[in-house]
N, C-alpha and C positions, 0 to 999 in steps of 0.2 A: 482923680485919674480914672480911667476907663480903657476898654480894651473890644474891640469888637472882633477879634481873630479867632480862629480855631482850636481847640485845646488838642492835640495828638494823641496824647494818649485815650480820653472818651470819645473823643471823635462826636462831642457836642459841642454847640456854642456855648461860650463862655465870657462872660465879663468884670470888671471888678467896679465898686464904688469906694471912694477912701473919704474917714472924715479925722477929723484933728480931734485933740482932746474937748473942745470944748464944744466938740458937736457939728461944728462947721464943715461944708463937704469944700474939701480940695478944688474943686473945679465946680463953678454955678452950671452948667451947663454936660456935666456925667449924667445924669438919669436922662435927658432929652437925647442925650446919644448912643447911650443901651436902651429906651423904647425904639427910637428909629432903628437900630439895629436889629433885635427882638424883631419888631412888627415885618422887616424884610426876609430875616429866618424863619418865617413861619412859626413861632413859639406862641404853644399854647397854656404852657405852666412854663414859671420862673420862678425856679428854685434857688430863694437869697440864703447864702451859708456866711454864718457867724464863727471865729472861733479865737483864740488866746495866742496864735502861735506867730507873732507878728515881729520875734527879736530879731530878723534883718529880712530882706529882699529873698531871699535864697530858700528860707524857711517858710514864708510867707507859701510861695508857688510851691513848695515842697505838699506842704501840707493840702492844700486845697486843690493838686492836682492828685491826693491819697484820696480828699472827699471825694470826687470829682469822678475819680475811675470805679467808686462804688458801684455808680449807677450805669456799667456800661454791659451790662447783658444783654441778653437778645431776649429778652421777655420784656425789656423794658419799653416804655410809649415812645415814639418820636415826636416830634414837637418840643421837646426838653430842653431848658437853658439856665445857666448857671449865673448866677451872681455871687462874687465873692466880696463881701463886707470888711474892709479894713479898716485900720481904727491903729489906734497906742496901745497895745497891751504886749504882755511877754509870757513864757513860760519859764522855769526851772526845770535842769536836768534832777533829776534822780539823787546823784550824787552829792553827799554834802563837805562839796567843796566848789569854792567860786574859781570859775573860770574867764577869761580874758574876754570870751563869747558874752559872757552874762553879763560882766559888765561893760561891756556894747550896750548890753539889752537894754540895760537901767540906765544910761544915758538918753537910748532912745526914747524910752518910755517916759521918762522924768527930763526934759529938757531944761537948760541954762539952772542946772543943777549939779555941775560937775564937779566942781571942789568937795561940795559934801558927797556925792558918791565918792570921789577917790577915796577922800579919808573913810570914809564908810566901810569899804572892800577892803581896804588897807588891813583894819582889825578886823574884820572876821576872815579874812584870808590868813592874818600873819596871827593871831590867838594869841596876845599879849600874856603874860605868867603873872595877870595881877586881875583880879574880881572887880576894879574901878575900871578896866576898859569893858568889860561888858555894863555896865552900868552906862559908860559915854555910846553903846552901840543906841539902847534905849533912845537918848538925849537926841543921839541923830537921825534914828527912823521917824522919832515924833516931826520934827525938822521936814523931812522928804517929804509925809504922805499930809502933813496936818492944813484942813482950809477953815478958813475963816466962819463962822457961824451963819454969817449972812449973803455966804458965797452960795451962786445955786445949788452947785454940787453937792453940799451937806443934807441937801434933802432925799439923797439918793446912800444916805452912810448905812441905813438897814429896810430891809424887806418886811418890816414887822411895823407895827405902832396907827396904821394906818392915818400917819398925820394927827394922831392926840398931843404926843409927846415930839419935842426940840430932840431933832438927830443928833446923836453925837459921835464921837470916836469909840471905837471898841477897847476893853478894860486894858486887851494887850499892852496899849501905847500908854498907857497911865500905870499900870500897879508896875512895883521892883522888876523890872529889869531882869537880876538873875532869879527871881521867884517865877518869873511869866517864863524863862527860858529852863529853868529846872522842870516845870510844867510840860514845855515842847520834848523835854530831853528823854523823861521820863515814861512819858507816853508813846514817845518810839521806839523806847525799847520793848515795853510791854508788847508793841506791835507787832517787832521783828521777831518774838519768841510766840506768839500767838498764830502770824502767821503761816508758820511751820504746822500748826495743827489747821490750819483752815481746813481742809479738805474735810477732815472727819467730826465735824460742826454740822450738825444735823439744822436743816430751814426751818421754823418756826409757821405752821399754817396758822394766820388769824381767823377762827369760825366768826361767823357773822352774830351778834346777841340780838333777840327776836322778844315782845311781850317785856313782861312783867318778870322774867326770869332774866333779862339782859341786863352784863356788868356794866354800871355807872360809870367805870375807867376800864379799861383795855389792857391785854398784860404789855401791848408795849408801850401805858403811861399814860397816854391823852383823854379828854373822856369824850371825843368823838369817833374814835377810832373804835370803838367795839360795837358797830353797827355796817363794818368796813369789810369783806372777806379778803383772805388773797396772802400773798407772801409776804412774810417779815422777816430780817436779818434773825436770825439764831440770838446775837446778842450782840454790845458795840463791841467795837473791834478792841476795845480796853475794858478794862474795871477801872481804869483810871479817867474815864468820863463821867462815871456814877458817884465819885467823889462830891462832897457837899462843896467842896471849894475846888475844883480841877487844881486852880493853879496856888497851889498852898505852900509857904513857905517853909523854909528849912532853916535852921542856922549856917552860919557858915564855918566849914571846920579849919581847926587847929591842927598844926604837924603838916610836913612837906609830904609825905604819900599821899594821907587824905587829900589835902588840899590841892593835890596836881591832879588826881583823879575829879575831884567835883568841877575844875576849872575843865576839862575836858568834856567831862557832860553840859554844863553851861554852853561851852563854844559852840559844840554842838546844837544846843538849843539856840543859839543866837543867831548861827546860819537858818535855823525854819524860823524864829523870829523874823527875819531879812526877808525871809520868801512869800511870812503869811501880811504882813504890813503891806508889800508890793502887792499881792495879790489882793487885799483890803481895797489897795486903791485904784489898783484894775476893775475891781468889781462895780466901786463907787462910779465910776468914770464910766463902766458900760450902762449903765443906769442912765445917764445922760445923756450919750451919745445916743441911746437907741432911741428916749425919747422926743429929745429936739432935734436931734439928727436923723435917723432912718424913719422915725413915724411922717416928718412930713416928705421926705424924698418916698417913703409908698406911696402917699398920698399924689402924687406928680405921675410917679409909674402907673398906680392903677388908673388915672384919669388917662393917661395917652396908649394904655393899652386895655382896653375894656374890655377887650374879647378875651385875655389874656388871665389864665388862674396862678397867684400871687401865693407861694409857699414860702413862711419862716421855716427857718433850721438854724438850729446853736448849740456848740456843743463849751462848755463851760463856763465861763462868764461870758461867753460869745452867746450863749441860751438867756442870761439876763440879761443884754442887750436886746437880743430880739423881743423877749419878755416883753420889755419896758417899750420897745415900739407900739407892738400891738396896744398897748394904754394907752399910748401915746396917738393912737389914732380916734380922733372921735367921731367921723362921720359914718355910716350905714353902708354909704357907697364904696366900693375897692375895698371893701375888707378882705385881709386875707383869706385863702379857702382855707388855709392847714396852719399848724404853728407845731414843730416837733422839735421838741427839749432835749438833749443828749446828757447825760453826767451833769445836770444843770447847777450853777453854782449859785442856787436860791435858798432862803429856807425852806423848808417843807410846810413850812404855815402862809407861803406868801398869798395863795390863794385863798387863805380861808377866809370867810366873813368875819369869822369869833373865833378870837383866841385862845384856847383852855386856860391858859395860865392867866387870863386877865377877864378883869366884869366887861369890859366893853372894847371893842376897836379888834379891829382884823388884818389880814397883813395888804402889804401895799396894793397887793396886784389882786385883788380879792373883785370878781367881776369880768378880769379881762377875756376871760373867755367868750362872752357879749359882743368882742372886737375881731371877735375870728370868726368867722361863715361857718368853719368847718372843725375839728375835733383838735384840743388841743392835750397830743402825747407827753408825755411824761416818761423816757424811758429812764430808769436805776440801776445800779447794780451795788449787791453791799459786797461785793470785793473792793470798791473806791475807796480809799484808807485818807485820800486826799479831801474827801467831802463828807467821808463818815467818822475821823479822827481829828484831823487836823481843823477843817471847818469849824466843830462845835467849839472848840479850843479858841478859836481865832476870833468870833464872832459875837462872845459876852460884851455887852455893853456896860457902862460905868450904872454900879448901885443896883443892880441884878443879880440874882440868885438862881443857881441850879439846884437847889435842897430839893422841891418837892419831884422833881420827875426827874435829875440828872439832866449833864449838858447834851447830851446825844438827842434827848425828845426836845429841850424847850430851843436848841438851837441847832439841830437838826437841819441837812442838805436835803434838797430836792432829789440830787439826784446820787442819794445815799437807799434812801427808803421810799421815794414816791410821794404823790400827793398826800397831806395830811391837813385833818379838822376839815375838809368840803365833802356835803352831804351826796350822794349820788354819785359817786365817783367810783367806776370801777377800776377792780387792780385784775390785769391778766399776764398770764407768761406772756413771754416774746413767740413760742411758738402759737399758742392761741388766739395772740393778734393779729400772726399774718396769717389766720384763717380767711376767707371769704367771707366778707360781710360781718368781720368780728369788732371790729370798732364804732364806738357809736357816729352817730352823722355830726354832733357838735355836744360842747361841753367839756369836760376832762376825764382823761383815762388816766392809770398807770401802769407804765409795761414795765417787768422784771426782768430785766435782759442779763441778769447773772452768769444765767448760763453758756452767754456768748463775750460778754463784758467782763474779764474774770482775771488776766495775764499783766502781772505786775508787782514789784517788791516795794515795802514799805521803802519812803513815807508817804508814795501818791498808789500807790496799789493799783488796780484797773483803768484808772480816772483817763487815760490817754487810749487806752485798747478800745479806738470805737470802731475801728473799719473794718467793721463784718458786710459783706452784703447785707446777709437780715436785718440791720440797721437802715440799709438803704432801701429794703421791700416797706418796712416799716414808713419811712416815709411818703414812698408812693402808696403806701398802703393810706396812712395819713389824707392824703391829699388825691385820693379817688382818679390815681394816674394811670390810665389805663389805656391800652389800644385802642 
């Protein structure tokens, strides 16, 4: 689907591209009719936005007419045009409780999967008074999100291993049920009592180690990282990440008060189980889509507009989509000028060559910056409780360990703490980037946008607060979009 019309509220051209889960675009013939349209508007940057908020029609235009009016200042260039990237993906409200909306969403997202969402929403909606339905909730998210080993999509299940190691599913969907969800329960609570003090959590500056005097490991874990300068979170957003086992089991009690109290914390924990397994397989799925689906539809865009400078933007797994495009491009020609990552829902290793925690192999996307002309941004903020809590929780894989560095560094979000383990990488505020001339011309940066990226309650904290302008300077800043 496509749309070559006017947006009212930026009062720029604007269009969309849609693809299905398996990558495939909706209409063979969308990109030939946003370049002919493009090339008639006189567009000379085409800025493609990636994002998560795709659970109906309504939400879809809501949201991308919120990106969309970012950029309508009067400092900003003309020649400007939008492409909105659509795809299968959903968001979660806030609230942990399922509503009639979400499960729409998970219909839409999971299609000719309906019986098992009914009974799915069924219990975690209605929180049965017995510890075997959270056990049957386990049995049926494996159900919903599990593929096949030899299905392509499996090669897109983690950001890390660089192709040494067979993908697999994350531990969530394998270890006990109420152990994984006493885990989720747990650690949001710590969250919601922590952050109440957020404010008076002083930042953490990492100095750069120089010579013979520079620490081996970094205080925050890696041992690439202490050669890095620039912001680091205070601390994770729990003590309950720094656990040798996060998700560690408990007995289960005896006597009707106890036992109606821990069945309430489980339930609890089995609605973010619901949300982090969806979200597992949104992620999976942008991985693919971006790179059999949007790497070669740029590749069609930037051949039929060659005058025309080619901007990624994504803001949550809608940023690992775009990610995996840019990889997904191999030619020299039409690369994009920019690629700017919002709250990105990547690891923070995905770019490195070398992994700290392992002798050999680097994360997936390790290189792509190669695939971008132009700088590719990193913005963070560790107010995201959704990427700096919930992520590292979500994203242990089977026969892995977080003992020596905690789950926050070795599975660690992108867009929690910024690029991490690549050499030459600088980290600046948000205000320092949109200095004049403060970002490099190509390679990776990482911007701290905390200080604009901040407004939000556990369990997703920040992770949606992206629509600042200076998010949107940031971009054209990115992509040398100027009068």
């Amino acid at each position: 689907m496509s749309s070559s019309e006017h947006d009212p509220e930026s009062a720029r051209p604007r269009w969309a591209i849609q693809f299905d889960a398996d990558g495939t675009e909706a209409d063979a013939e969308q990109c030939a009719r946003v370049a002919d349209a493009a090339r008639a508007a006189g567009i000379r940057h085409l800025v493609l936005l990636a994002h998560t908020a795709h659970n109906d029609a309504d939400t879809t235009a809501d949201v991308d007419a919120r990106f969309r009016a970012l950029f309508t200042g009067g400092t900003e260039a003309d020649g400007v045009g939008f492409v909105s990237v659509h795809w299968p993906g959903m968001r979660f409200a806030p609230e942990p409780r399922l509503t009639d909306a979400t499960e729409s969403a998970l219909h839409r997202t999971f299609p000719g999967r309906d019986h098992l969402i009914a009974d799915l929403c069924s219990l975690v909606g209605e929180r049965p008074r017995r510890f075997g339905a959270v056990d049957d909730v386990g049995m049926m998210l494996r159900r919903l999100v599990e593929a096949p080993l030899h299905a392509h999509i499996a090669a897109y299940a983690t950001d890390l291993g660089d192709e040494l190691l067979p993908q697999s599913d994350p531990a969530m969907l394998f270890d006990s049920t109420a152990h994984v969800c006493e885990g989720f329960a747990r650690a949001l609570a710590q969250a919601h009592e922590e952050a109440e003090r957020a404010e008076q959590r002083p930042e953490r500056i990492q100095r750069p180690g120089r010579g013979t005097e520079a620490p081996t490991v970094s205080r925050s874990g890696t041992l690439t990282e202490a050669g890095t300068a620039g912001p680091r979170p205070a601390d994770a957003p729990t003590d309950w990440l720094a656990r040798p086992d996060p998700l560690a089991p408990s007995p289960r009690p005896f006597g009707s008060a106890e036992s109606e109290r821990a069945l309430d914390r489980l339930w609890d924990g089995a609605h973010q189980l619901l949300c982090q397994a969806t979200s597992y397989a949104i992620r999976r799925r942008a991985g693919l889509i971006g790179e059999t689906g949007l790497a070669p539809a740029l590749g069609r865009l930037a051949e039929a507009l060659p005058d025309t400078r080619i901007h990624l933007v994504g803001h949550g797994a809608g940023a690992r989509l775009v990610a995996y495009a840019a990889r997904g491009h191999k030619t020299e020609a039409g690369r994009p000028a920019s690629m700017t990552l919002l709250q990105a829902a990547l690891s923070h290793f995905a770019f490195a060559a070398h992994l700290p925690q392992q002798m050999r192999g680097g994360g997936a996307l390790a290189g792509v910056a190669q695939s971008v002309a132009g700088p590719v941004v990193c913005a963070y903020s560790h107010h995201d409780l959704e990427l700096g809590l919930l992520f590292p929780l979500a994203t242990r894989m089977i026969g892995e360990s977080p003992s020596l560095v905690g789950a926050d560094r070795l599975w660690g979000a992108l867009g929690y703490d910024g690029v991490q383990g690549v050499d030459h990488c600088p980290t600046l505020t948000l205000a320092d980037a949109l200095a004049e001339d403060a970002l490099p011309s190509s390679g990776y940066v990482s911007v701290d946008a905390s200080a604009v990226v901040r407004d939000g309650v556990p369990p997703q904290g920040a992770h949606f607060d992206v629509f600042h302008p200076e998010l949107a300077r940031l971009v054209l800043a990115a992509g040398q979009v100027r009068r």
